[in-house]
MIMIKOL-47491 format. One record per residue: residue number from 0; residue in three letters; x, y, z of N, C-alpha, C in turn. Coordinates in steps of 0.05 Angstrom, whole numbers. Example, Ala and Ser with C-alpha at 12.3 -4.5 7.8 and 13.67 -1.06 7.14 Angstrom:
2
<site><pos>0</pos><code>ALA</code><n_X>264</n_X><n_Y>-114</n_Y><n_Z>156</n_Z><ca_X>246</ca_X><ca_Y>-90</ca_Y><ca_Z>156</ca_Z><c_X>264</c_X><c_Y>-66</c_Y><c_Z>156</c_Z></site>
<site><pos>1</pos><code>SER</code><n_X>257</n_X><n_Y>-45</n_Y><n_Z>142</n_Z><ca_X>273</ca_X><ca_Y>-21</ca_Y><ca_Z>143</ca_Z><c_X>258</c_X><c_Y>1</c_Y><c_Z>157</c_Z></site>
END
This chain:
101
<site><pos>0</pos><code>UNK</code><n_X>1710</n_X><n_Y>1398</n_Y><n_Z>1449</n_Z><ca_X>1683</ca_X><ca_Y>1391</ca_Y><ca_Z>1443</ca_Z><c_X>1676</c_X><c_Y>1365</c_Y><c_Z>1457</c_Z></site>
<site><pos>1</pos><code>UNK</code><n_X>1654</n_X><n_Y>1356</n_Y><n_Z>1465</n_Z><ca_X>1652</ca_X><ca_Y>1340</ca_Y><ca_Z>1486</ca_Z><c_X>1637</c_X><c_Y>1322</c_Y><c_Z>1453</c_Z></site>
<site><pos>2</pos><code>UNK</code><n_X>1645</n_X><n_Y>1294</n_Y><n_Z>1468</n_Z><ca_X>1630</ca_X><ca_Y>1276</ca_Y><ca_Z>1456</ca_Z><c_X>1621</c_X><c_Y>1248</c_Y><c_Z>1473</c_Z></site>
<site><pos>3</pos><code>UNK</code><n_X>1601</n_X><n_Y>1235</n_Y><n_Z>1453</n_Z><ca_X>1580</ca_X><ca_Y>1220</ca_Y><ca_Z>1467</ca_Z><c_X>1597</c_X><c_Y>1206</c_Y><c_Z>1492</c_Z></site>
<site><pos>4</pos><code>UNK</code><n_X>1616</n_X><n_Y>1196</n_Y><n_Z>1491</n_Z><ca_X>1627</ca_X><ca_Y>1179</ca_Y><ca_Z>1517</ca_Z><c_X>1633</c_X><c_Y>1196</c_Y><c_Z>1533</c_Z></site>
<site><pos>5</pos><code>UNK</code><n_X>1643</n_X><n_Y>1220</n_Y><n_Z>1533</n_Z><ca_X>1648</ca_X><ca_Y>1237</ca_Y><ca_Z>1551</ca_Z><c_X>1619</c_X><c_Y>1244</c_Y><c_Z>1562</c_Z></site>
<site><pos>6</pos><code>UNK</code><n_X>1605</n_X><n_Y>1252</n_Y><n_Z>1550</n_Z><ca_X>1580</ca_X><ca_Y>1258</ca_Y><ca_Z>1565</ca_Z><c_X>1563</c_X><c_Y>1230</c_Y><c_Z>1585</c_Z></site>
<site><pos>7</pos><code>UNK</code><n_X>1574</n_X><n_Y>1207</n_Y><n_Z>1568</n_Z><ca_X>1556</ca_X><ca_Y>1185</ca_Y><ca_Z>1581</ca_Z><c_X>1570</c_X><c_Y>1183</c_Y><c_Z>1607</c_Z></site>
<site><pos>8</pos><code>UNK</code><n_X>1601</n_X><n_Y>1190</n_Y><n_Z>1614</n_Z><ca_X>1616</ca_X><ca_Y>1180</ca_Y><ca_Z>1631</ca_Z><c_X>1609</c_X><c_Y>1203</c_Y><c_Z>1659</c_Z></site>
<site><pos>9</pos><code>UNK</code><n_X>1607</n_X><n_Y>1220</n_Y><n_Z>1645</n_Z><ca_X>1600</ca_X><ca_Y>1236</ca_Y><ca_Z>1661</ca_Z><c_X>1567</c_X><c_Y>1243</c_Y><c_Z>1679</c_Z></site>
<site><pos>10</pos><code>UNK</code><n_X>1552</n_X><n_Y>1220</n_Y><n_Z>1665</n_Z><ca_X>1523</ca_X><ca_Y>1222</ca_Y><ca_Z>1678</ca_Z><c_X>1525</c_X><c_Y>1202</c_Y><c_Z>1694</c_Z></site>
<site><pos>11</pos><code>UNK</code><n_X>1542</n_X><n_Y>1181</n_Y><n_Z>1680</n_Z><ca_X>1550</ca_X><ca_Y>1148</ca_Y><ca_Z>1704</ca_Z><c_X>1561</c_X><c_Y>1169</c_Y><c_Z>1733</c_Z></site>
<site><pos>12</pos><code>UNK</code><n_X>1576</n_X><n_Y>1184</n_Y><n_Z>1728</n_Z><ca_X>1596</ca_X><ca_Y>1184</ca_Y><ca_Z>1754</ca_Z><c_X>1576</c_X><c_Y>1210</c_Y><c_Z>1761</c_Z></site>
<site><pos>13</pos><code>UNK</code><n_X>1560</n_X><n_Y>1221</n_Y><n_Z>1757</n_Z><ca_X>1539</ca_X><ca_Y>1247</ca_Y><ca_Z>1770</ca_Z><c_X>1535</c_X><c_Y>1236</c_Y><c_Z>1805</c_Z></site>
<site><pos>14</pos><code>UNK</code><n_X>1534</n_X><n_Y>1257</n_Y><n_Z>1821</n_Z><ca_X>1538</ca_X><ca_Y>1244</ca_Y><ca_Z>1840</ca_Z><c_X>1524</c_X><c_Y>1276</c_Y><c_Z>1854</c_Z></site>
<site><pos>15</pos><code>UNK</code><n_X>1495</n_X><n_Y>1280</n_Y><n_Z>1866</n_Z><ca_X>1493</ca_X><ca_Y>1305</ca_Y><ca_Z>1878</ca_Z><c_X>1493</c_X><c_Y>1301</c_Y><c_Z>1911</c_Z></site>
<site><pos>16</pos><code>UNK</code><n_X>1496</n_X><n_Y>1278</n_Y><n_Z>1918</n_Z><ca_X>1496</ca_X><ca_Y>1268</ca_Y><ca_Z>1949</ca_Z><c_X>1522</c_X><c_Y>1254</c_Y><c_Z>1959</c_Z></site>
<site><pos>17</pos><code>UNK</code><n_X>1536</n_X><n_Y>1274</n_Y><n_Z>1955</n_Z><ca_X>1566</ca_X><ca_Y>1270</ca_Y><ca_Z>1963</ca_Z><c_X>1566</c_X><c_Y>1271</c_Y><c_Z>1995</c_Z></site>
<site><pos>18</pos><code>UNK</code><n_X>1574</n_X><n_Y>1254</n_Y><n_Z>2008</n_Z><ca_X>1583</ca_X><ca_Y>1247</ca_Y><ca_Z>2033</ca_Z><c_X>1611</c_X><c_Y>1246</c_Y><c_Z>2039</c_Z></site>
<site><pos>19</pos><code>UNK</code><n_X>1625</n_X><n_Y>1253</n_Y><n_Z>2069</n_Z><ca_X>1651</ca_X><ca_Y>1242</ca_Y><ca_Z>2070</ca_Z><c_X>1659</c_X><c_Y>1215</c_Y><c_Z>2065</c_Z></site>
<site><pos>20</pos><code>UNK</code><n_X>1641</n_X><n_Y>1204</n_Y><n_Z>2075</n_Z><ca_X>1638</ca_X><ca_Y>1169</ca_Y><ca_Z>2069</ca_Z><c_X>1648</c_X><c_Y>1158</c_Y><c_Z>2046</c_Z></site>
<site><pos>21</pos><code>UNK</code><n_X>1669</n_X><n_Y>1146</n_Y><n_Z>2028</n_Z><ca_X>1676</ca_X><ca_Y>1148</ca_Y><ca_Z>2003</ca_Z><c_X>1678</c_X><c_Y>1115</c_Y><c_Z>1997</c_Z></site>
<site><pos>22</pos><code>UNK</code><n_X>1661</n_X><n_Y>1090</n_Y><n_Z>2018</n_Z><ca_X>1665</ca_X><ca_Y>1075</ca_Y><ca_Z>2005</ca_Z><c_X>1649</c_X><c_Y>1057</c_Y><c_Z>1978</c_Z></site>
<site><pos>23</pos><code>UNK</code><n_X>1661</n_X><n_Y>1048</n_Y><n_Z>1977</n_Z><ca_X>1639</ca_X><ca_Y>1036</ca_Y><ca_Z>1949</ca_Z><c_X>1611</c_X><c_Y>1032</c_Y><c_Z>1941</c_Z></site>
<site><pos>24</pos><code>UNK</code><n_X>1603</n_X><n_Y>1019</n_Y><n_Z>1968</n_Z><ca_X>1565</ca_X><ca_Y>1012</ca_Y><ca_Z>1970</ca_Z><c_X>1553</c_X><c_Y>1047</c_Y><c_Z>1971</c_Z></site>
<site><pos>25</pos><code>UNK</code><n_X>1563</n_X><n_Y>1063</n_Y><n_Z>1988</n_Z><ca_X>1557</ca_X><ca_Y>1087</ca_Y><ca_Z>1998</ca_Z><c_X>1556</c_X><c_Y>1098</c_Y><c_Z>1972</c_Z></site>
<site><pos>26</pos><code>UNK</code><n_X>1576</n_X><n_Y>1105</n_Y><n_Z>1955</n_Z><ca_X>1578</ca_X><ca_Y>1122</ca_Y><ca_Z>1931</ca_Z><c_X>1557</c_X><c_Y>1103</c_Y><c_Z>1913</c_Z></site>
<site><pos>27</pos><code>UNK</code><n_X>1555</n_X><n_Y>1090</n_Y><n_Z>1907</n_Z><ca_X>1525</ca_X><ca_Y>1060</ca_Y><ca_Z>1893</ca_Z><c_X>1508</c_X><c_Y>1082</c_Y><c_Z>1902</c_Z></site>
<site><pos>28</pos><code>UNK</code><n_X>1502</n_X><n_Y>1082</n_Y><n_Z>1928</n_Z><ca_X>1477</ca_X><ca_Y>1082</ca_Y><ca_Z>1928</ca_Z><c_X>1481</c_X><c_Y>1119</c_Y><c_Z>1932</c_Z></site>
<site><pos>29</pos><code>UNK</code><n_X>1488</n_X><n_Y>1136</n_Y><n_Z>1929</n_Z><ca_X>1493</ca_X><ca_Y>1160</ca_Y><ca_Z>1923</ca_Z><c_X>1486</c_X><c_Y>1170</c_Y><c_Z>1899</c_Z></site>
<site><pos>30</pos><code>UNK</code><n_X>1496</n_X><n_Y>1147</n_Y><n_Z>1878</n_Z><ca_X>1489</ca_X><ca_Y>1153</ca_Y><ca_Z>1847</ca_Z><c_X>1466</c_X><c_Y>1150</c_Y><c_Z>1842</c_Z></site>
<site><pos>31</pos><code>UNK</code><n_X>1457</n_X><n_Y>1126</n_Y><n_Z>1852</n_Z><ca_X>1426</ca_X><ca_Y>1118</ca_Y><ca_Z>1852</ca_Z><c_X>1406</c_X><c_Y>1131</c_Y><c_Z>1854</c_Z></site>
<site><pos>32</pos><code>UNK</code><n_X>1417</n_X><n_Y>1152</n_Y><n_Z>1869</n_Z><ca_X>1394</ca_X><ca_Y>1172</ca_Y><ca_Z>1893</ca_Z><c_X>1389</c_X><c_Y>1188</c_Y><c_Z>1867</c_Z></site>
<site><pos>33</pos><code>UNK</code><n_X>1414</n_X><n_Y>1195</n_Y><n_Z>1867</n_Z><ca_X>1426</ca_X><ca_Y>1225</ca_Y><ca_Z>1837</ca_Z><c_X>1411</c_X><c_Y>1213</c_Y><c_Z>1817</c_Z></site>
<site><pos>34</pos><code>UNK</code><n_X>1409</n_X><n_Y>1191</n_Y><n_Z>1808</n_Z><ca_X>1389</ca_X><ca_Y>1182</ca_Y><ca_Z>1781</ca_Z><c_X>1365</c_X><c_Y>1183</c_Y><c_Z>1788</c_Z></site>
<site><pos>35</pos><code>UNK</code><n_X>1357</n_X><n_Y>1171</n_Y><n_Z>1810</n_Z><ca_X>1318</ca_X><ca_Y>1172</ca_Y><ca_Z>1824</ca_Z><c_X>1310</c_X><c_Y>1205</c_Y><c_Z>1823</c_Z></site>
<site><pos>36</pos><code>UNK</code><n_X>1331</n_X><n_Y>1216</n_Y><n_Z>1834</n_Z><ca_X>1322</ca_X><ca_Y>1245</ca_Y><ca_Z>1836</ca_Z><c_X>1325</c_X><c_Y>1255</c_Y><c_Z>1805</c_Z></site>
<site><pos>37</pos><code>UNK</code><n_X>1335</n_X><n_Y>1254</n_Y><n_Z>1802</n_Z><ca_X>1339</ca_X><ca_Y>1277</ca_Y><ca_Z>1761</ca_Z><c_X>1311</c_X><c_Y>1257</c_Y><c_Z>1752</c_Z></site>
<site><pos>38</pos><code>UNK</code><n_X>1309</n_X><n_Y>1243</n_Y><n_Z>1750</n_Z><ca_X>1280</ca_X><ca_Y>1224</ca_Y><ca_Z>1736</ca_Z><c_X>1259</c_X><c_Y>1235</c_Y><c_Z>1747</c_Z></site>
<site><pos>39</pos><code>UNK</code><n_X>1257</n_X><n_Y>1235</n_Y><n_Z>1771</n_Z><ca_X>1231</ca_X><ca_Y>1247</ca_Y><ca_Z>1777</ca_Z><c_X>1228</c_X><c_Y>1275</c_Y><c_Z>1776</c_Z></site>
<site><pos>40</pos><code>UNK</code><n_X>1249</n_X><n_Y>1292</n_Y><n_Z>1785</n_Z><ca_X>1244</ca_X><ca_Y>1313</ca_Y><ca_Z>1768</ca_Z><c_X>1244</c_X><c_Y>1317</c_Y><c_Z>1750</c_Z></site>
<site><pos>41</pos><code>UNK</code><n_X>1252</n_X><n_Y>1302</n_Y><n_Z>1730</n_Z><ca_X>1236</ca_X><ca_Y>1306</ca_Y><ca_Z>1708</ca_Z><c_X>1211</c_X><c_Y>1304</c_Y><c_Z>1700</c_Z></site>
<site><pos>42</pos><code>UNK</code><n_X>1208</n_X><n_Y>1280</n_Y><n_Z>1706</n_Z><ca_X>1173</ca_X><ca_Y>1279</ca_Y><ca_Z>1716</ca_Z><c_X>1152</c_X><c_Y>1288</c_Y><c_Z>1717</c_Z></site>
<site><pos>43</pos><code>UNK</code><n_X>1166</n_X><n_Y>1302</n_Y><n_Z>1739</n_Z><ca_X>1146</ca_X><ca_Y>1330</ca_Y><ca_Z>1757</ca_Z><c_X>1143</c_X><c_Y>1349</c_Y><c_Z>1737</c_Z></site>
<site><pos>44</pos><code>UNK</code><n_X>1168</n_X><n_Y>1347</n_Y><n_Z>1719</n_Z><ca_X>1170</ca_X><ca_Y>1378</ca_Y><ca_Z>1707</ca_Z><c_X>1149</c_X><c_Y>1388</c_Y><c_Z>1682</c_Z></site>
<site><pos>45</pos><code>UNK</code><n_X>1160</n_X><n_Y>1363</n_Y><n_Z>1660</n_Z><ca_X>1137</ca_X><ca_Y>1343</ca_Y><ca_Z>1644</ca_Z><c_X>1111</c_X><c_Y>1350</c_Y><c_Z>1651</c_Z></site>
<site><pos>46</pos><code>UNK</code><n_X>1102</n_X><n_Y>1328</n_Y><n_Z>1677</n_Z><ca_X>1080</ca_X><ca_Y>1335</ca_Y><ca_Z>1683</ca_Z><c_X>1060</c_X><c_Y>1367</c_Y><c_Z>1684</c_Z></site>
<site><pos>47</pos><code>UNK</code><n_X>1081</n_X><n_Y>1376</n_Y><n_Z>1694</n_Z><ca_X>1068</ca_X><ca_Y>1405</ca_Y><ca_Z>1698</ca_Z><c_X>1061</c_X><c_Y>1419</c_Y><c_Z>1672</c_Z></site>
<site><pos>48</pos><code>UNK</code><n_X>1082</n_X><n_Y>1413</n_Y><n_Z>1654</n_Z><ca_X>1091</ca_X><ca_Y>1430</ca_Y><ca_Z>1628</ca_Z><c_X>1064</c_X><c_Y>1413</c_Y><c_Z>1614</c_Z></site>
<site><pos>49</pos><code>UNK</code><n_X>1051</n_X><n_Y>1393</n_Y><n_Z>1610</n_Z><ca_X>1033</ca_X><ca_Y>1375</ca_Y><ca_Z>1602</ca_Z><c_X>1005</c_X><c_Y>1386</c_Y><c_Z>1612</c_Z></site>
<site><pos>50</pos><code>UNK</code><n_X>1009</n_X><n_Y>1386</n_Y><n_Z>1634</n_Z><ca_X>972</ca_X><ca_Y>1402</ca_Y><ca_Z>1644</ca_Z><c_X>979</c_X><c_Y>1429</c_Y><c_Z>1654</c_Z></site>
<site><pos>51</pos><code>UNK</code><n_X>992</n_X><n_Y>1448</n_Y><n_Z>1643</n_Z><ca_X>987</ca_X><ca_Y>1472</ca_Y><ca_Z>1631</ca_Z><c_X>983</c_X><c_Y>1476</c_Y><c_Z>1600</c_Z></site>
<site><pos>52</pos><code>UNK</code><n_X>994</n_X><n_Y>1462</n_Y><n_Z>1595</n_Z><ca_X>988</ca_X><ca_Y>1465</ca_Y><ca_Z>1556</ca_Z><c_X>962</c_X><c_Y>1455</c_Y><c_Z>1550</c_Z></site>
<site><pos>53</pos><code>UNK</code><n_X>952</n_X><n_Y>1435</n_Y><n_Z>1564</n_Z><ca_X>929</ca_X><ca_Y>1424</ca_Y><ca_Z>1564</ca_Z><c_X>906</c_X><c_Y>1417</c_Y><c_Z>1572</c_Z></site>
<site><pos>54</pos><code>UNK</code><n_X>904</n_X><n_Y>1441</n_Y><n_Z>1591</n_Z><ca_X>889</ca_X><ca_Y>1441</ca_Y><ca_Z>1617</ca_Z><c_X>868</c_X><c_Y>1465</c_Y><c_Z>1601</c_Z></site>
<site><pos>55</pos><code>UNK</code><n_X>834</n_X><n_Y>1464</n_Y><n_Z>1603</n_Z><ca_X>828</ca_X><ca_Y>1478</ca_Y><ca_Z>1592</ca_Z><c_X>822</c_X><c_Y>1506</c_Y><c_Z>1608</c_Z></site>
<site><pos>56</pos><code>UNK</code><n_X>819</n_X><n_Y>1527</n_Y><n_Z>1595</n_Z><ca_X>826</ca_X><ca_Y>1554</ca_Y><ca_Z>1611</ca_Z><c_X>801</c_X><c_Y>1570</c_Y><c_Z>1608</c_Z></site>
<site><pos>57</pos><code>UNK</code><n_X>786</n_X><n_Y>1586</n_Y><n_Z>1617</n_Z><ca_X>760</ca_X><ca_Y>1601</ca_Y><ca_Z>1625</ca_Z><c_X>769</c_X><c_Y>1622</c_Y><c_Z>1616</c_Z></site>
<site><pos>58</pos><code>UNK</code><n_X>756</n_X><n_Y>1629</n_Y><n_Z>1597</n_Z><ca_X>757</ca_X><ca_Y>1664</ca_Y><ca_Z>1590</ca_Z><c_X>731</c_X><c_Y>1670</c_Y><c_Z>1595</c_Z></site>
<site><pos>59</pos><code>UNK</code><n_X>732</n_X><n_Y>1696</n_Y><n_Z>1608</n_Z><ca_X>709</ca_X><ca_Y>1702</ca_Y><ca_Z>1607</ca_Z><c_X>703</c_X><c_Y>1733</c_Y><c_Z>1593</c_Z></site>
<site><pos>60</pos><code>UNK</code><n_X>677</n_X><n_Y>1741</n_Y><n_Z>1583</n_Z><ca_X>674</ca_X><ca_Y>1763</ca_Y><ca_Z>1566</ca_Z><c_X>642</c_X><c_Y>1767</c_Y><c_Z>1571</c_Z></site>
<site><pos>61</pos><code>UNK</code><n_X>637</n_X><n_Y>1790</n_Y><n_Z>1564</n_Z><ca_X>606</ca_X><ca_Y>1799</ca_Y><ca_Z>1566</ca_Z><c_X>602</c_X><c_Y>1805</c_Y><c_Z>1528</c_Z></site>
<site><pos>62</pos><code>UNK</code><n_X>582</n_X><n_Y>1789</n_Y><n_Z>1531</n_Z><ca_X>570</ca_X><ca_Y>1813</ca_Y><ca_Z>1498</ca_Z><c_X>539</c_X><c_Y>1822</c_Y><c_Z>1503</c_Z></site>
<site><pos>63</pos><code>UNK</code><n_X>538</n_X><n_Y>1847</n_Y><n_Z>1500</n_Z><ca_X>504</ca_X><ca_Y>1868</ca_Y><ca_Z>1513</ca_Z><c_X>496</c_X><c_Y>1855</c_Y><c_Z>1489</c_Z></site>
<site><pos>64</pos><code>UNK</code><n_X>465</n_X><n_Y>1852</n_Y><n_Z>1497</n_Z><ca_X>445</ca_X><ca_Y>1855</ca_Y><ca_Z>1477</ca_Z><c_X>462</c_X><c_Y>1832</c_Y><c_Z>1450</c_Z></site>
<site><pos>65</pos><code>UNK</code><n_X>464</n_X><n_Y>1812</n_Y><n_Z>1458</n_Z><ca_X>471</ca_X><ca_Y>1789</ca_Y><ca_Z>1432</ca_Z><c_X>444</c_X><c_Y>1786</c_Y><c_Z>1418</c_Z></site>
<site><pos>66</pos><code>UNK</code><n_X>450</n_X><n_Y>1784</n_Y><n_Z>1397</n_Z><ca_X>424</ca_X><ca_Y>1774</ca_Y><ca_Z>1378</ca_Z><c_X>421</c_X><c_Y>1738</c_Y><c_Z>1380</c_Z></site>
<site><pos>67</pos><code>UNK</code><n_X>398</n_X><n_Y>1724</n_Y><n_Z>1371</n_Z><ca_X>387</ca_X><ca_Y>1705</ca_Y><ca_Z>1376</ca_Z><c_X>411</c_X><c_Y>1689</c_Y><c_Z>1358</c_Z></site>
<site><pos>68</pos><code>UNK</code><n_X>420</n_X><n_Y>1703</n_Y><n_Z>1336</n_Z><ca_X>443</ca_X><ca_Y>1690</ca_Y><ca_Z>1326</ca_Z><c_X>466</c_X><c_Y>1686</c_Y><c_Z>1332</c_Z></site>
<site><pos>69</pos><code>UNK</code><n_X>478</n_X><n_Y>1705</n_Y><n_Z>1346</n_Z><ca_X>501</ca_X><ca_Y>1700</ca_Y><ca_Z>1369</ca_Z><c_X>503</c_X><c_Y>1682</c_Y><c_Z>1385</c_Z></site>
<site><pos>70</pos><code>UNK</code><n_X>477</n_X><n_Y>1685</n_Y><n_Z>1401</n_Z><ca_X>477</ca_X><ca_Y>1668</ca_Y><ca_Z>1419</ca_Z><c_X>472</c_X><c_Y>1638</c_Y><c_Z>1419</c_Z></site>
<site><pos>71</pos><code>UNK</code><n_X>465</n_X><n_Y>1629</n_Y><n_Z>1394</n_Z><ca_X>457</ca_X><ca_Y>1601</ca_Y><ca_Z>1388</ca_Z><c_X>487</c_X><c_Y>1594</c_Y><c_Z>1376</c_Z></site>
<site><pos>72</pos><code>UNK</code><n_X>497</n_X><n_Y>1611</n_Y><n_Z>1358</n_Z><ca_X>527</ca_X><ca_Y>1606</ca_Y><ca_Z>1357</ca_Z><c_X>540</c_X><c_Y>1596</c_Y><c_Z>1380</c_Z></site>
<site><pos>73</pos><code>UNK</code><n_X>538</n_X><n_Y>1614</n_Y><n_Z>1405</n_Z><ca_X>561</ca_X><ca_Y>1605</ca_Y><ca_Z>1425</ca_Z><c_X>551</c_X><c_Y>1583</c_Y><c_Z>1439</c_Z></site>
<site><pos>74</pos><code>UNK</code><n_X>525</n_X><n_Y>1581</n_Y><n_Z>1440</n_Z><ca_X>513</ca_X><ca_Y>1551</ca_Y><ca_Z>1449</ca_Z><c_X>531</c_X><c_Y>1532</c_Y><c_Z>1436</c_Z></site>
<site><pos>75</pos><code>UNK</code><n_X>524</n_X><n_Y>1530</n_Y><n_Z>1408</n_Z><ca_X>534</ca_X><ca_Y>1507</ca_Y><ca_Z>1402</ca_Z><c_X>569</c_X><c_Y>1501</c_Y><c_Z>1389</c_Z></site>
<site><pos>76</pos><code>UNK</code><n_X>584</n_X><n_Y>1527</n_Y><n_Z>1394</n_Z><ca_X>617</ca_X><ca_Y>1526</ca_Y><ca_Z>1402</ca_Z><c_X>624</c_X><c_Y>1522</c_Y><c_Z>1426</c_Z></site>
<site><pos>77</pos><code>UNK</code><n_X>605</n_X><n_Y>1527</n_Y><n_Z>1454</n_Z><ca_X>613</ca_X><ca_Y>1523</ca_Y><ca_Z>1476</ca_Z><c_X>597</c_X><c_Y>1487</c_Y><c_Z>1489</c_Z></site>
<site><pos>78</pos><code>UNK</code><n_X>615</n_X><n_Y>1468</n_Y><n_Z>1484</n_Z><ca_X>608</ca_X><ca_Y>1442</ca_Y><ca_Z>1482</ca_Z><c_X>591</c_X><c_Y>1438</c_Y><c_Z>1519</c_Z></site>
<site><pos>79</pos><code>UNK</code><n_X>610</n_X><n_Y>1452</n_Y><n_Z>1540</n_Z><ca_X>607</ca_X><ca_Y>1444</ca_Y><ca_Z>1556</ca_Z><c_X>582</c_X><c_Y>1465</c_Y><c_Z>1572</c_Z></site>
<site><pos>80</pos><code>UNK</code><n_X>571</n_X><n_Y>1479</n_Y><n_Z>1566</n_Z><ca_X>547</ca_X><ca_Y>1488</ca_Y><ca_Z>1567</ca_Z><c_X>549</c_X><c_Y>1513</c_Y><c_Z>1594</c_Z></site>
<site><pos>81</pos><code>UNK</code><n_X>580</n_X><n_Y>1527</n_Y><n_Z>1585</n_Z><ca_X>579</ca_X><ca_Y>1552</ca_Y><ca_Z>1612</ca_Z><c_X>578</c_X><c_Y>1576</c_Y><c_Z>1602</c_Z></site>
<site><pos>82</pos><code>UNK</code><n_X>553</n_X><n_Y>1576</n_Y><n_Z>1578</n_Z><ca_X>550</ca_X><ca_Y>1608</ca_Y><ca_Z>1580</ca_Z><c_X>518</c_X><c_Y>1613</c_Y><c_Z>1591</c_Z></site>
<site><pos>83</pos><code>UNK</code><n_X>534</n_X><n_Y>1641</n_Y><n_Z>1606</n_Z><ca_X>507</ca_X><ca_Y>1656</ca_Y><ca_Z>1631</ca_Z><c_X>496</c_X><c_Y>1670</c_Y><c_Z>1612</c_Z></site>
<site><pos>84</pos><code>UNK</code><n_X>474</n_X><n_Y>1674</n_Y><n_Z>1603</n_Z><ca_X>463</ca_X><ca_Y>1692</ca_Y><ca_Z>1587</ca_Z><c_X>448</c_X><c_Y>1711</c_Y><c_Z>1613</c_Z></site>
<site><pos>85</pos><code>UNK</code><n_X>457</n_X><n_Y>1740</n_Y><n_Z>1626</n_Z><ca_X>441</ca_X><ca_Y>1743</ca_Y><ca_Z>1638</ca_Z><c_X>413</c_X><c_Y>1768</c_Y><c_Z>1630</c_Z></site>
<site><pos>86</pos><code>UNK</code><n_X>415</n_X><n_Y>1768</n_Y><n_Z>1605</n_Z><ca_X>393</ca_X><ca_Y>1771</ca_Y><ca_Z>1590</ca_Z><c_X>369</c_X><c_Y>1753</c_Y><c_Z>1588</c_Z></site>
<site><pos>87</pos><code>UNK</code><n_X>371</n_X><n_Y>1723</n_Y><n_Z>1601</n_Z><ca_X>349</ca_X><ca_Y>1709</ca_Y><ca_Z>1598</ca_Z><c_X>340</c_X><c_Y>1701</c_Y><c_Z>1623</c_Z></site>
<site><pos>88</pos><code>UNK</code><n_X>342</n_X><n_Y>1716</n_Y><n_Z>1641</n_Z><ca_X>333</ca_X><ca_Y>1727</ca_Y><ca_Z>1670</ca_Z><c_X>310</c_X><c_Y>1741</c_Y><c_Z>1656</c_Z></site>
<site><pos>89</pos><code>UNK</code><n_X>278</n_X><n_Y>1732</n_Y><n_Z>1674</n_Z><ca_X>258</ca_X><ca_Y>1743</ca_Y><ca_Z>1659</ca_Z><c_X>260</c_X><c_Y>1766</c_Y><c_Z>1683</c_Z></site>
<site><pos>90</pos><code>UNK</code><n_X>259</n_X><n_Y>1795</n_Y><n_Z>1684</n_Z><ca_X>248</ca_X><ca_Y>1826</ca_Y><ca_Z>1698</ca_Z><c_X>224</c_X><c_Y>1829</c_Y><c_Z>1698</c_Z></site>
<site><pos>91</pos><code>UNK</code><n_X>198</n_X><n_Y>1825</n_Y><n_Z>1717</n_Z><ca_X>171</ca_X><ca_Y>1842</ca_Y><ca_Z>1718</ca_Z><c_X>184</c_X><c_Y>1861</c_Y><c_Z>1730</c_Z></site>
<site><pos>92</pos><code>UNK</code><n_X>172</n_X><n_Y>1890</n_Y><n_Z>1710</n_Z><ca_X>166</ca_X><ca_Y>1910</ca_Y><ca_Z>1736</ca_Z><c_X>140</c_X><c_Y>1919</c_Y><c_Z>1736</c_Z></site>
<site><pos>93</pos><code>UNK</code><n_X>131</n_X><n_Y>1922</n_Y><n_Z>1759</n_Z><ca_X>99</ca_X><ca_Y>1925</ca_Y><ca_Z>1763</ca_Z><c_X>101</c_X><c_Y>1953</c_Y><c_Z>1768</c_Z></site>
<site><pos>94</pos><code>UNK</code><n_X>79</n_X><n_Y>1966</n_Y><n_Z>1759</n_Z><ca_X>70</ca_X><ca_Y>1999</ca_Y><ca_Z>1765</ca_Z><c_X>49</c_X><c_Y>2003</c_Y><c_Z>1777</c_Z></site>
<site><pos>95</pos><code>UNK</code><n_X>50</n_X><n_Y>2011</n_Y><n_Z>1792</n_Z><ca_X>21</ca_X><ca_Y>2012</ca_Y><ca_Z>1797</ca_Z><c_X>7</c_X><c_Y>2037</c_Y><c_Z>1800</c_Z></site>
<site><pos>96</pos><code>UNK</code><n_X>-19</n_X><n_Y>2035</n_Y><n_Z>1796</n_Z><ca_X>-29</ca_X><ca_Y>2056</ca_Y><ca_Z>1774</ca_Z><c_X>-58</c_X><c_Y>2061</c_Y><c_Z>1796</c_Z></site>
<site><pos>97</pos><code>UNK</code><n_X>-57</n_X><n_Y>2091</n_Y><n_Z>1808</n_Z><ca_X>-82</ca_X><ca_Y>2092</ca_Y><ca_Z>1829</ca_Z><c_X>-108</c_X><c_Y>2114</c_Y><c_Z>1813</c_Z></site>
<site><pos>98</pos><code>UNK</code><n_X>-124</n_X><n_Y>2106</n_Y><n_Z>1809</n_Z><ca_X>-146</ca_X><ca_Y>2130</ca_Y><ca_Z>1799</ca_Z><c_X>-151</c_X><c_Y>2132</c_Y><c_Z>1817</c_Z></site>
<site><pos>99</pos><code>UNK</code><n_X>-156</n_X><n_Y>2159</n_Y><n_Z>1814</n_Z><ca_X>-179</ca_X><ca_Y>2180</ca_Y><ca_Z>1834</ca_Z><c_X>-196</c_X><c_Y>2194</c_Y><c_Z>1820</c_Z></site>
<site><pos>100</pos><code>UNK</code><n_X>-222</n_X><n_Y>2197</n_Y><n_Z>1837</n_Z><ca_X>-239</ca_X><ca_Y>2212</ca_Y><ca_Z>1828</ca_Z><c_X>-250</c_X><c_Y>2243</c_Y><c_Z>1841</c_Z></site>
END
């Protein structure tokens, strides 16, 4: 069973930029890299996982023929003001109508 010093000893000595190069400054700054890199990917990862959970998302839906009560409902649940009513598109249709005599 691994315990805390074993695990801590083992993130000290993590090393993913292994070189032939094996002297002291070289392996420093090898580990360094291995810590800069795991942090920022983490980061990144975080980040992403953060504005997907909280990024707001567009559904979209049709409802025919909403009543005046529906629709003042979704007015005032939808804060940011993106519903298309395209029911309130005014239609003339003109006929036109010829007498003869």
């Amino acid at each position: 069973m691994f315990n805390l010093k074993n695990i801590a000893r083992h993130l000290t000595e993590l090393n993913l930029f292994r070189t032939l190069n094996s002297n002291e400054n070289t392996l420093y700054n090898e580990r360094l890299s291995t810590r800069l890199y795991l942090i920022l990917l983490n980061i990144g990862i975080v980040t992403i996982f953060l504005y997907m959970v909280l990024a707001k998302q567009m559904i979209m839906f049709t409802i025919n023929w909403p009543s005046i009560f529906d629709y003042e409902k979704l007015i005032i649940a939808d804060s940011d003001s993106t519903i298309d009513c395209p029911c309130s598109y005014i239609k003339c249709v003109f006929i036109a109508v010829q007498c003869t005599k």
